[in-house]
MDAnalysis code that builds the backbone (N, CA, C; Angstrom):
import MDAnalysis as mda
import numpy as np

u = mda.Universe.empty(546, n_residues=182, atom_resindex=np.repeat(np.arange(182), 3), trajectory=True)
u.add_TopologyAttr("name", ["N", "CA", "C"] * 182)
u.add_TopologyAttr("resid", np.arange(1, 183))
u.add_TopologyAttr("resname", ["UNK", "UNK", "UNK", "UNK", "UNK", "UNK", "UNK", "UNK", "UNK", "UNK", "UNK", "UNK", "UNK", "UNK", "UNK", "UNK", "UNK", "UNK", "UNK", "UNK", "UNK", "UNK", "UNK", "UNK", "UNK", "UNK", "UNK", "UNK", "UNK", "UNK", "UNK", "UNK", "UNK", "UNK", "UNK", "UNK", "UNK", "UNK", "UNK", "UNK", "UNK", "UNK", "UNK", "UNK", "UNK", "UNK", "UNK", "UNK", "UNK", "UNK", "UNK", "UNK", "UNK", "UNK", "UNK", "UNK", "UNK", "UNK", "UNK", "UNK", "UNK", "UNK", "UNK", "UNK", "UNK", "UNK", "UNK", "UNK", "UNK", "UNK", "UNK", "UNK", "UNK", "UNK", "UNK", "UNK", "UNK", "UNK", "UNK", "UNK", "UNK", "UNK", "UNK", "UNK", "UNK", "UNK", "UNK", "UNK", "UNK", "UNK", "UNK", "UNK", "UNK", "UNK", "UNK", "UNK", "UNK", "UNK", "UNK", "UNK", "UNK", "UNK", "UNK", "UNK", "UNK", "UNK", "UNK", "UNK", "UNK", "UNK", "UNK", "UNK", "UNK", "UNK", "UNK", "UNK", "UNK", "UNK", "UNK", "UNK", "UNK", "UNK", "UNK", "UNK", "UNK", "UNK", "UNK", "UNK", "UNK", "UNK", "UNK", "UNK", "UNK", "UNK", "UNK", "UNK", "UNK", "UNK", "UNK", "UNK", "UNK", "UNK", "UNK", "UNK", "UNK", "UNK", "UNK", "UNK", "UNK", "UNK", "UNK", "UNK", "UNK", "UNK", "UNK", "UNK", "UNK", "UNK", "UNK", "UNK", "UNK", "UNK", "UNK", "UNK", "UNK", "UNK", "UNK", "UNK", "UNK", "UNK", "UNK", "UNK", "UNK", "UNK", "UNK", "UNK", "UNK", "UNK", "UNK", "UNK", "UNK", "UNK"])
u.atoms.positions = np.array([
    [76.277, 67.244, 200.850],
    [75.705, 67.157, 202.181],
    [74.744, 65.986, 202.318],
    [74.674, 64.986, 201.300],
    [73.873, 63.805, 201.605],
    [72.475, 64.194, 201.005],
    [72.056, 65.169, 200.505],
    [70.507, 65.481, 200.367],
    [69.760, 65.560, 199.192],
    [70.635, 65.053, 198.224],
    [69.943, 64.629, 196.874],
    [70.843, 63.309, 196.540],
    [69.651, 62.704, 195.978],
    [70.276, 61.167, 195.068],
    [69.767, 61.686, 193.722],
    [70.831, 60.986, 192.586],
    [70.470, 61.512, 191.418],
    [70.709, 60.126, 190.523],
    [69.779, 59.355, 189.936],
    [70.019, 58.310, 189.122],
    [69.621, 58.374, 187.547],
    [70.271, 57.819, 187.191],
    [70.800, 58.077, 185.219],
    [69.810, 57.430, 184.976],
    [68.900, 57.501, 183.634],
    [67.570, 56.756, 183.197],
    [67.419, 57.233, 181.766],
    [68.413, 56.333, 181.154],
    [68.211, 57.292, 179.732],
    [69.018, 58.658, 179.410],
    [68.744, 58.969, 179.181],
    [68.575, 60.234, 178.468],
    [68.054, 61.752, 179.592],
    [67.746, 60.700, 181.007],
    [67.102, 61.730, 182.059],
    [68.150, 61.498, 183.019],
    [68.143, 62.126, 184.129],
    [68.618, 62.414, 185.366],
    [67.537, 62.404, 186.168],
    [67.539, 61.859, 187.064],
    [66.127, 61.733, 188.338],
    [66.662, 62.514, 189.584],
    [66.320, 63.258, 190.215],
    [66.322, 64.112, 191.208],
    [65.920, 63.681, 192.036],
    [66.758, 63.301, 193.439],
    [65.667, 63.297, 194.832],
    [66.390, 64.275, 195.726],
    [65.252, 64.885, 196.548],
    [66.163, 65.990, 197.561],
    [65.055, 65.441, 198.721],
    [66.199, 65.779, 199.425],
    [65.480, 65.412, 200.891],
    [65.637, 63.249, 201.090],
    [66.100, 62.489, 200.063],
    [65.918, 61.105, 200.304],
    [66.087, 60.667, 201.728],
    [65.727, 59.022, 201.976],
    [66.158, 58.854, 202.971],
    [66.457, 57.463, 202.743],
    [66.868, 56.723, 203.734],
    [66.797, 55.180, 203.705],
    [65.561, 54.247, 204.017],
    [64.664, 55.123, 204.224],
    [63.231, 54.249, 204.289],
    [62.486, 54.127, 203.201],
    [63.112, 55.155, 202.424],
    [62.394, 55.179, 201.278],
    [62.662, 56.377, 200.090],
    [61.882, 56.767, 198.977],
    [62.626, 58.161, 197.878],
    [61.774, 59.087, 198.749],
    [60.382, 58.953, 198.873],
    [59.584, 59.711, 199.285],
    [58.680, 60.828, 198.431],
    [58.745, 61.971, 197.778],
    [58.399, 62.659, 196.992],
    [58.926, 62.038, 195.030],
    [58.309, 62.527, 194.039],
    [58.313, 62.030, 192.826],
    [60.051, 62.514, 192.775],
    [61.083, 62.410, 191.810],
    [61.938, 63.041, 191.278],
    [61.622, 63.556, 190.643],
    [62.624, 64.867, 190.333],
    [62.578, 65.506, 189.204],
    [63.323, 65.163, 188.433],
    [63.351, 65.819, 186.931],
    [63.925, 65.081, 185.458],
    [64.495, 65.721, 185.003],
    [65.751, 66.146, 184.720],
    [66.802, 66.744, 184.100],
    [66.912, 66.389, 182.962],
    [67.154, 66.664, 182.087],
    [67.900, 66.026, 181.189],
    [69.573, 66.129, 180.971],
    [69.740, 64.825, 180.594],
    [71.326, 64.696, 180.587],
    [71.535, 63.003, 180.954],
    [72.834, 62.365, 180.969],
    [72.878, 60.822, 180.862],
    [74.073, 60.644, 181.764],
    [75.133, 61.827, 182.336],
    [75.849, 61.439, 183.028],
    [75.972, 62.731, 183.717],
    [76.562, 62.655, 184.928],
    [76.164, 63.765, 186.010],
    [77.811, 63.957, 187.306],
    [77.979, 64.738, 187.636],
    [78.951, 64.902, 189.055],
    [78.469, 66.126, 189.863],
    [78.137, 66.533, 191.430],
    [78.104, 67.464, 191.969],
    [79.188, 68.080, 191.919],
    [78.829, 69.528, 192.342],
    [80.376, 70.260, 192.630],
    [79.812, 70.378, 194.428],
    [80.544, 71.369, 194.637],
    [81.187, 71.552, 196.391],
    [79.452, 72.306, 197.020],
    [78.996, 73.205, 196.100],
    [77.789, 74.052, 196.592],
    [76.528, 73.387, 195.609],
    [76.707, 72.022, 195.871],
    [75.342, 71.269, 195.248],
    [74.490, 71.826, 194.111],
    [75.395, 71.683, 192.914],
    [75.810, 72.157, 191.998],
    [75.697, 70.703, 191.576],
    [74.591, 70.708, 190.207],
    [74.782, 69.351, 189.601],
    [74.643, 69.633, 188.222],
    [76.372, 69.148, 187.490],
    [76.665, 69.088, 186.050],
    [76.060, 67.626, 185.677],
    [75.353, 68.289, 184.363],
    [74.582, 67.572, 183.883],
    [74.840, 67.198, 182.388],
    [75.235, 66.272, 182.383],
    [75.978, 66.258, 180.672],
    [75.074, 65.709, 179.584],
    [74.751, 65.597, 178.744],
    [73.952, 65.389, 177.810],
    [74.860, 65.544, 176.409],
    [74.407, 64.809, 175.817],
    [75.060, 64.246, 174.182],
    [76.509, 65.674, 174.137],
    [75.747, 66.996, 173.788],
    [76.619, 68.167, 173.357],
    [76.527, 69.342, 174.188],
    [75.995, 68.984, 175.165],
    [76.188, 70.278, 176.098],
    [76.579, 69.541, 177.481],
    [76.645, 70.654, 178.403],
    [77.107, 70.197, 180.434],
    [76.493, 71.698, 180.695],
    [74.882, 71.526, 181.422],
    [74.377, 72.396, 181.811],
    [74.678, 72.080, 184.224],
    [74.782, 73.716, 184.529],
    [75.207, 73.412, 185.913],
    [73.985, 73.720, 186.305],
    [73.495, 72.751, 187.164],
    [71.772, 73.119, 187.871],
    [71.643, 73.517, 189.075],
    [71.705, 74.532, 189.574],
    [71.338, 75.208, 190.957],
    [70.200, 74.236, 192.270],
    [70.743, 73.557, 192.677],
    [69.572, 72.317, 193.325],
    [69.091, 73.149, 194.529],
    [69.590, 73.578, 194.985],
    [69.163, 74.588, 196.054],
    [68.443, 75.800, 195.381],
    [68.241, 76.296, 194.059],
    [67.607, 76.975, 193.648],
    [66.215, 76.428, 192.302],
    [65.777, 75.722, 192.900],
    [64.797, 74.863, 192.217],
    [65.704, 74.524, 190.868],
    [66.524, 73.779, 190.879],
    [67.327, 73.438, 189.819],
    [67.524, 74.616, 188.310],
    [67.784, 75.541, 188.529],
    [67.794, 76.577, 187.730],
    [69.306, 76.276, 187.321],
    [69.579, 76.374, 185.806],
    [70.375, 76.627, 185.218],
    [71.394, 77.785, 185.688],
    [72.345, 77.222, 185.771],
    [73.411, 78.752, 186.256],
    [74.732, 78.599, 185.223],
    [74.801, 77.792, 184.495],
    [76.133, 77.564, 183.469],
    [75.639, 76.690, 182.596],
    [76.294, 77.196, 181.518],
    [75.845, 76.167, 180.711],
    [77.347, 76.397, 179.130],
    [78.065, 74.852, 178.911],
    [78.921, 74.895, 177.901],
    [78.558, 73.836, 177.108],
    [78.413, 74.455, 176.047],
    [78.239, 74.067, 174.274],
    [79.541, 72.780, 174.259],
    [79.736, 72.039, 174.127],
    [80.581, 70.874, 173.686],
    [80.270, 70.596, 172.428],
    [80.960, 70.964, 170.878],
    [81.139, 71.088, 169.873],
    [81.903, 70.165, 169.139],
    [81.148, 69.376, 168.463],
    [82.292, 68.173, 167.596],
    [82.534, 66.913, 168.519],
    [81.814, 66.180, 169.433],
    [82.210, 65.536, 170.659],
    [80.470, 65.244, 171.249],
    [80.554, 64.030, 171.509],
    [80.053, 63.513, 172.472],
    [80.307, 63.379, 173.696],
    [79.595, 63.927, 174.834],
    [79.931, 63.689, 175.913],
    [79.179, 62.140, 176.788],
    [80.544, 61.634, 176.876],
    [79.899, 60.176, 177.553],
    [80.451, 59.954, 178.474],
    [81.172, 60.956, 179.524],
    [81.223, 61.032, 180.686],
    [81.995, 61.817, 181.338],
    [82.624, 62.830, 182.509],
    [83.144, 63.885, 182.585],
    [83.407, 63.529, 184.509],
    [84.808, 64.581, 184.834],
    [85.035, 64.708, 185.997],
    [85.512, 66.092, 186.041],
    [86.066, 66.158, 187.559],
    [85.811, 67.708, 187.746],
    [87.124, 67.875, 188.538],
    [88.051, 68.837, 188.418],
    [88.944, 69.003, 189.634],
    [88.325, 69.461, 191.029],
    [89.200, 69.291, 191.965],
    [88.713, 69.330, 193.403],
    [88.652, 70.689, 193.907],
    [89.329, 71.827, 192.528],
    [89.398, 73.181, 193.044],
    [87.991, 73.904, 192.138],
    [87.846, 72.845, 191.563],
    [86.851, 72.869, 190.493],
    [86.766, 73.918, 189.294],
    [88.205, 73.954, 188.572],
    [88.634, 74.679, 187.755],
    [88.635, 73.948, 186.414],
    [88.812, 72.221, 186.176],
    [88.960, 72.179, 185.373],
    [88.538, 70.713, 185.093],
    [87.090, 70.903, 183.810],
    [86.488, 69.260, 183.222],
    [87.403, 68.892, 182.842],
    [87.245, 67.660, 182.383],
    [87.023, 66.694, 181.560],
    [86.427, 65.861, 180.871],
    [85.491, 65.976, 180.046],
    [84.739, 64.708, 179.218],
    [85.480, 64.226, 178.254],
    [85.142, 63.176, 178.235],
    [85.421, 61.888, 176.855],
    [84.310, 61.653, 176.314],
    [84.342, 61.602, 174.998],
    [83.893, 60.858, 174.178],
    [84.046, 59.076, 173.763],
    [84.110, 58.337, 172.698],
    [84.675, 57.158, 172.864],
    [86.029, 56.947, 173.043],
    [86.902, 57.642, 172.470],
    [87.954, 57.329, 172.526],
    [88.940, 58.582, 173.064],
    [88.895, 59.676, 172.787],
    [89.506, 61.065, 172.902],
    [89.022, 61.640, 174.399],
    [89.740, 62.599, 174.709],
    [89.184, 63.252, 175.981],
    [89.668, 64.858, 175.784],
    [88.563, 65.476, 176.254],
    [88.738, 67.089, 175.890],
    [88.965, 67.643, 177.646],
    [89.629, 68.905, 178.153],
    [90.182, 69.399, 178.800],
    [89.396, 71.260, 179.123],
    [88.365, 71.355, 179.501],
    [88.196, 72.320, 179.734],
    [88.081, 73.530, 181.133],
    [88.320, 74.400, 180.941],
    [88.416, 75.528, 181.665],
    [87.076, 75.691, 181.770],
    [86.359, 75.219, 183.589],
    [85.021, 75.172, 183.786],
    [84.976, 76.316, 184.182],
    [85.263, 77.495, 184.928],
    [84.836, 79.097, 185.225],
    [84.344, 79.345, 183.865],
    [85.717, 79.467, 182.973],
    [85.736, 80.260, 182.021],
    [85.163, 79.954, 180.434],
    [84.278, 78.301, 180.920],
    [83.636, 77.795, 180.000],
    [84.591, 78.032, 178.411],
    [85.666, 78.027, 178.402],
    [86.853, 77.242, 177.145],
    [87.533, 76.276, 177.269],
    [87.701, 75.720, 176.106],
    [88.342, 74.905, 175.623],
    [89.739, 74.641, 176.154],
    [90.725, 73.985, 176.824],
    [92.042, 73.915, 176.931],
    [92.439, 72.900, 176.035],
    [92.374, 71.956, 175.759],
    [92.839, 70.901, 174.733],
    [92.023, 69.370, 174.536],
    [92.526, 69.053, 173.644],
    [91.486, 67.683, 173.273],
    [92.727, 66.818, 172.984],
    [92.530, 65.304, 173.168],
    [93.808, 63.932, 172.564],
    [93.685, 63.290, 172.935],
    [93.238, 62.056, 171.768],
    [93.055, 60.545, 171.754],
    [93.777, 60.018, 173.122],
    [92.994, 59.118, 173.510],
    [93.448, 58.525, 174.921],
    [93.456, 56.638, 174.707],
    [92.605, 56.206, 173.867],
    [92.052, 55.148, 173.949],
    [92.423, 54.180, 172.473],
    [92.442, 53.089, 172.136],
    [92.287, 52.033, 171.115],
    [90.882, 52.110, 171.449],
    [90.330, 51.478, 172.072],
    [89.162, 51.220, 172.684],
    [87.880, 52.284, 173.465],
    [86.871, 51.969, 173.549],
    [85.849, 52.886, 174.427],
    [86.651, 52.910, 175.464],
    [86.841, 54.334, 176.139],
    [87.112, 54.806, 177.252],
    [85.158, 54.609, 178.268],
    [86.055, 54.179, 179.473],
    [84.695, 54.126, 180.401],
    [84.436, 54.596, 181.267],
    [85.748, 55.874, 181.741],
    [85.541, 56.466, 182.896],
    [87.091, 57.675, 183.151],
    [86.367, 58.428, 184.078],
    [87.844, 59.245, 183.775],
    [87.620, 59.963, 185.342],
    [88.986, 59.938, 186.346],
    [89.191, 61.122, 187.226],
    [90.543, 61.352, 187.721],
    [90.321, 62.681, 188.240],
    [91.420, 63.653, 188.948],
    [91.887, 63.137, 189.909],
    [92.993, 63.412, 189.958],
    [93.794, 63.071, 191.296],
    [93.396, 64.121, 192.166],
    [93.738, 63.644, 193.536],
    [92.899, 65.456, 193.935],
    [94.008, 66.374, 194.089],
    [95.541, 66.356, 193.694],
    [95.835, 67.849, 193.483],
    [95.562, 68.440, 191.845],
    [94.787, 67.439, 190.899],
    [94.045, 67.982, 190.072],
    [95.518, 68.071, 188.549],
    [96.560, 67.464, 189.484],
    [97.689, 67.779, 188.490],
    [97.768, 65.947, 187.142],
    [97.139, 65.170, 187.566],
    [97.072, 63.808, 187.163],
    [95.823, 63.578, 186.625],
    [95.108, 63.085, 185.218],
    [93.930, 62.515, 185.146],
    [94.300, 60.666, 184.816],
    [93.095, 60.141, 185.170],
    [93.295, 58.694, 184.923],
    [91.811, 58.348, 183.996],
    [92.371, 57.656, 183.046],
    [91.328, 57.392, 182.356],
    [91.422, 56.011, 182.306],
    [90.212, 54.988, 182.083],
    [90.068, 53.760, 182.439],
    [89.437, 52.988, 180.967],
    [89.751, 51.752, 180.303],
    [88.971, 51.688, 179.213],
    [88.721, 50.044, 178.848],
    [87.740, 50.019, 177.872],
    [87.256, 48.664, 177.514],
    [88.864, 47.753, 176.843],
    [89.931, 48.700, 176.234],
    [91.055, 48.206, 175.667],
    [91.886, 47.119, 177.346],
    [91.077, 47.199, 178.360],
    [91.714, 46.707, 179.583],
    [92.795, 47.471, 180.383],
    [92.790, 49.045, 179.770],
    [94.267, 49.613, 180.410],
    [93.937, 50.820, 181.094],
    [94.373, 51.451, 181.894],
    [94.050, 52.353, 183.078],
    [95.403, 53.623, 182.043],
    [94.942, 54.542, 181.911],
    [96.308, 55.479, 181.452],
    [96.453, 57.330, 182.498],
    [97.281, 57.139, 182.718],
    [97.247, 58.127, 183.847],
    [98.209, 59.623, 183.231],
    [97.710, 60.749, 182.433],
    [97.956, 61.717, 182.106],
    [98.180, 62.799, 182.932],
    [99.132, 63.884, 182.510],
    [99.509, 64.829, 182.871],
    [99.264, 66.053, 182.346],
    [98.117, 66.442, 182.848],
    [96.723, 67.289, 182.719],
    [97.396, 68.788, 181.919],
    [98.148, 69.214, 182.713],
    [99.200, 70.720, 181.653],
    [99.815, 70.316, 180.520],
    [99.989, 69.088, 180.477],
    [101.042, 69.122, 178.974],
    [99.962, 67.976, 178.313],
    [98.966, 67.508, 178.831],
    [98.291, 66.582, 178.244],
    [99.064, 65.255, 177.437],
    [100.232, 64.582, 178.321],
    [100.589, 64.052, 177.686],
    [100.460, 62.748, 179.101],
    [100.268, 61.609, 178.115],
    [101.041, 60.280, 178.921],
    [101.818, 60.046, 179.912],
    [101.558, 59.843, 181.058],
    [102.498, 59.646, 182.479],
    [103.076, 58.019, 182.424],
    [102.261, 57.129, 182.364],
    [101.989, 55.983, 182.655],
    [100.402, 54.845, 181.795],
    [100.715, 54.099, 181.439],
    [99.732, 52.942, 181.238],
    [100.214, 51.680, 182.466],
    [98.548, 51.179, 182.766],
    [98.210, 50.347, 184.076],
    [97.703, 49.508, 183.282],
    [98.139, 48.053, 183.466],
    [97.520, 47.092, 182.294],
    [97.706, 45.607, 183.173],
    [96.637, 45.123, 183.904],
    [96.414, 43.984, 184.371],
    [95.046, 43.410, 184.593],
    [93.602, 44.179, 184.054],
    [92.767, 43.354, 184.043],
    [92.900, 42.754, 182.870],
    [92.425, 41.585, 183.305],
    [91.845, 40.673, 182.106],
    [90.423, 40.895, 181.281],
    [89.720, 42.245, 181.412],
    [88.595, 43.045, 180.580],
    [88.738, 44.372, 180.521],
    [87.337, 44.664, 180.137],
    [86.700, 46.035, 180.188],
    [87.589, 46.674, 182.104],
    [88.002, 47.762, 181.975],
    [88.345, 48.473, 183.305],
    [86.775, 49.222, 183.478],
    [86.044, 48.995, 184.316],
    [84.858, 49.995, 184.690],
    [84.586, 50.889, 185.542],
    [85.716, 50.975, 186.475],
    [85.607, 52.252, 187.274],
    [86.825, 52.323, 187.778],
    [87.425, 53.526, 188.662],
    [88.736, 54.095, 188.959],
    [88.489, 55.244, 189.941],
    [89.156, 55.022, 190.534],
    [88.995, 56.297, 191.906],
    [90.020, 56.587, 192.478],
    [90.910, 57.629, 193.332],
    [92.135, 57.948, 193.492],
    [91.637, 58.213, 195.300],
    [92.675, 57.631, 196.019],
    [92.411, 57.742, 197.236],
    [92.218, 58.892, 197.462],
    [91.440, 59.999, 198.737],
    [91.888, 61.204, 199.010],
    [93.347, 61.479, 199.048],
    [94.257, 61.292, 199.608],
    [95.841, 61.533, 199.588],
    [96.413, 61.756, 198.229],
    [95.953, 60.896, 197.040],
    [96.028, 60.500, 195.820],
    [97.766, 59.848, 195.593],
    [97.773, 59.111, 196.856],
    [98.943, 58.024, 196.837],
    [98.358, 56.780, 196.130],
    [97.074, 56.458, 195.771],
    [97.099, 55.304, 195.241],
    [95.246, 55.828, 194.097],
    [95.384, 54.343, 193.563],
    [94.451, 54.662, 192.360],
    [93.621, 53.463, 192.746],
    [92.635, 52.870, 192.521],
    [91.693, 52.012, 192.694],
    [91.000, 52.026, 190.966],
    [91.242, 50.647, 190.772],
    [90.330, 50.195, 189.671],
    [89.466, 49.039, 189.948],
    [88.448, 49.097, 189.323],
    [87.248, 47.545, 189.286],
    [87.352, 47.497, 187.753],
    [86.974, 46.070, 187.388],
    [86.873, 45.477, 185.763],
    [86.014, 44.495, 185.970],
    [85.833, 44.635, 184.635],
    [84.476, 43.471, 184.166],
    [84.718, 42.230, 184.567],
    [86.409, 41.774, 184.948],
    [87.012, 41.123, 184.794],
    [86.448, 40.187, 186.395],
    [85.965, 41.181, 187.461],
    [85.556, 40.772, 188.761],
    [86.886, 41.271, 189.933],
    [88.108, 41.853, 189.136],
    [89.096, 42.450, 189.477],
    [89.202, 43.415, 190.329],
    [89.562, 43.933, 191.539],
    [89.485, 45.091, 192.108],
    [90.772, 44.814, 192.634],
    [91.688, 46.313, 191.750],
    [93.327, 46.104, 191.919],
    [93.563, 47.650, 192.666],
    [94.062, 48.017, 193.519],
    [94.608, 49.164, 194.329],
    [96.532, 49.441, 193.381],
    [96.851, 50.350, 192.840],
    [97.932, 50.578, 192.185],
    [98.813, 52.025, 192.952],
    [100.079, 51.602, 193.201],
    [100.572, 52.462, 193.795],
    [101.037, 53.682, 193.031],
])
């Protein structure tokens, strides 16, 4: 609903509720965690090295979930649109979990290279993961296997986004590249 900004600082998460464009206005608050996504009821997953705690922002940020990530670094995570099911990566691998039911569905290498970003298509049936190896790889989330590799920047791929419709994919690269892929 527009009513919190949340910026990465380390090892913290900064909180603003209520922001505006004139200014932050009140101090933030400090989460801890290094990478972050809302869900639908302003709901902010908060990822940190080995855990993804869910913070109630409408309830003075109170903890309401919280999953243990075991054996894995989390260095960055997305969410389906029905909001059933993460994803974090680590450097190279990406794990698959069942967010209600806080388990495990599967883990598999994705990358040569640091992976730098990862999301859902929004019928949630496609993930795309984006990486420093220069290649965009677009998986098939139930069988966790390989759909497709996207390979035309000339760097690091640094971000990726799937239209709403999820007829097309959007990547940016280090490269200064911003390629739309059908």
């Amino acid at each position: 609903d527009g009513r919190f900004l949340v910026a990465a600082n380390g090892d913290f998460l900064q909180v603003w509720n209520n922001w505006d464009r004139q200014g932050m206005g009140a101090r933030p608050t400090q989460l801890p965690g290094s990478r972050c996504l809302f869900t639908k009821e302003n709901h902010l997953l908060a990822a940190s090295k080995n855990a993804i705690k869910a913070h109630d922002l409408n309830a003075n940020n109170m903890v309401t979930a919280t999953l243990d990530v075991i054996d894995t670094t989390v260095r960055g995570l997305a969410l389906t649109v029905d909001e059933k099911v993460l994803a974090t990566h680590d450097e190279k691998s990406i794990t698959l979990w069942d967010w209600p039911g806080k388990r495990l569905i599967g883990q598999f290498d994705a990358h040569e290279a640091a992976i730098t970003t990862v999301a859902f298509a929004p019928d949630g049936k496609t993930l795309a993961s984006a990486s420093a190896d220069r290649t965009i790889k677009l998986w098939d989330v139930e069988t966790r296997t390989e759909r497709a590799t996207l390979q035309q920047h000339a760097w690091t791929v640094a971000s990726i986004a799937f239209t709403p419709d999820g007829k097309h994919l959007a990547s940016g690269g280090l490269d200064g590249m911003l390629l739309v892929w059908d």
